[in-house]
C-alpha positions in Angstrom: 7.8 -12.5 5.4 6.2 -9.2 3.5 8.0 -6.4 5.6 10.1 -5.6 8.2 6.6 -6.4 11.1 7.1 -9.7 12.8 3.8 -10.1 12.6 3.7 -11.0 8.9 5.3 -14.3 10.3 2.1 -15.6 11.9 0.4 -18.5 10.5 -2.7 -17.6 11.3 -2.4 -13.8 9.8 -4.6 -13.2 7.5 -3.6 -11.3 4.4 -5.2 -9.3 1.7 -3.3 -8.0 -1.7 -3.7 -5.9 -4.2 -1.6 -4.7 -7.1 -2.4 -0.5 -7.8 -0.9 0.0 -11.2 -0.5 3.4 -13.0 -2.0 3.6 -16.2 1.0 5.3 -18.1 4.1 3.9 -15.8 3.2 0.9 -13.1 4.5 3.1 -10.3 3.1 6.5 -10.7 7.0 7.6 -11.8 6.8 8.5 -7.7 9.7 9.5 -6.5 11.1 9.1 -3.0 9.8 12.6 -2.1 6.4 11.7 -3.2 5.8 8.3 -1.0 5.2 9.3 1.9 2.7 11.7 0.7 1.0 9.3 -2.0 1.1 5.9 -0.1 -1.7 6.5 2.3 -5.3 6.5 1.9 -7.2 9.8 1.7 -10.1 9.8 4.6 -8.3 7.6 7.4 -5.5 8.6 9.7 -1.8 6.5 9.0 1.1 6.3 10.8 4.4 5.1 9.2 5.9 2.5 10.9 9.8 1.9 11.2 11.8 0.2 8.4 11.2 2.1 5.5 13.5 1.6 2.5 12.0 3.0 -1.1 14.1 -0.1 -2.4 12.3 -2.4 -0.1 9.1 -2.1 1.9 7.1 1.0 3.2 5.1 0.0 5.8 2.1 1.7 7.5 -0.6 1.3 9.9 -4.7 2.5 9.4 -7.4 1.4 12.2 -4.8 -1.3 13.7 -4.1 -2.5 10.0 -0.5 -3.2 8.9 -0.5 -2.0 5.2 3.0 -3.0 3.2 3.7 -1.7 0.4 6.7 -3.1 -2.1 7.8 -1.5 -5.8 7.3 -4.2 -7.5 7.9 -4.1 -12.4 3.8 -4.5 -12.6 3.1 -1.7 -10.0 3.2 -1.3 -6.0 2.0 -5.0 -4.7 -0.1 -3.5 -1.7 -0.7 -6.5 1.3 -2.7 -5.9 4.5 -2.1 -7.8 7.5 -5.1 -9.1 9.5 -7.7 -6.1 7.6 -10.9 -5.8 9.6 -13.0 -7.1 6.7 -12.3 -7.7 3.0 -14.4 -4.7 1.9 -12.6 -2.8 4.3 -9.2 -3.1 2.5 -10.9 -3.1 -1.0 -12.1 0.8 -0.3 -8.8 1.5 1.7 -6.8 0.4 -1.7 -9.5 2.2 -3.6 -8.3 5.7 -1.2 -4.7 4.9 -1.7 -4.9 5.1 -5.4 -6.8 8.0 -5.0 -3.8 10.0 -3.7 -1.1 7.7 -5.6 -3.5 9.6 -8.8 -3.3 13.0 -7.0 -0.3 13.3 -6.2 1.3 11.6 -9.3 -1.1 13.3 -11.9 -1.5 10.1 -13.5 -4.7 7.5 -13.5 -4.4 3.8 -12.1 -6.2 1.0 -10.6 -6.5 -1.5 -8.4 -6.3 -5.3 -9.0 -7.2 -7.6 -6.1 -4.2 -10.6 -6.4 
C-alpha cells in the first residue's frame, strides 16, 4: 500500500514513480507550511485528499489521478495511481517540481524510478 487510498491495493492498478530531488537538500528544506502550496503541479487543478500526515503520505488528486507523495532521505518519492498515460505523469512531475523550485527557491529534478 503507498497511501492512505484503498485503491493503491488493486492488483491491477497501475503505477508510475518518480523521485523529485532538490539540488542543494533532497526535500526542498519544505516545511509543513510550504506543502500544500509546493506539492501540486502548476497548470492543472488538485484537490487534497484526506489522510495527510507531513510524516507520512500527502495525497492528491489531478484529472482523476491519485498522486502520493512520501518524504523519503533521497528526496519526495512521487507515485501515481492509474495516470492517464505515462507522458502524462512525466509532464505532471515535471509541473510539480516546478512549484517545489518556486516556492522553495532552490533547483531539482525529476528521476523516473
Amino acid at each position: 500500500m503507498t497511501g492512505p487510498d484503498p485503491r493503491w491495493d488493486d492488483p491491477s492498478a497501475e503505477i508510475v514513480s518518480f523521485l523529485i530531488r532538490g539540488v542543494d537538500d533532497p526535500l526542498f528544506a519544505l516545511g509543513a507550511d510550504d506543502v500544500p502550496r509546493a506539492l501540486r503541479p502548476d497548470t492543472r487543478s488538485s484537490a487534497l485528499l484526506p489522510g495527510f500526515d507531513i510524516a507520512g503520505h500527502y495525497e492528491i488528486e489531478v484529472d482523476g489521478c491519485v498522486i502520493d507523495f512520501s518524504p523519503e532521505p533521497v528526496g519526495w518519492q512521487v507515485s501515481m495511481l492509474n495516470p492517464p498515460t505515462e507522458s502524462w505523469a512525466l509532464e505532471v512531475a515535471q509541473e510539480i517540481l516546478q512549484r517545489m523550485s518556486r516556492v522553495s527557491g532552490r533547483a531539482g529534478e525529476v528521476l523516473v524510478l
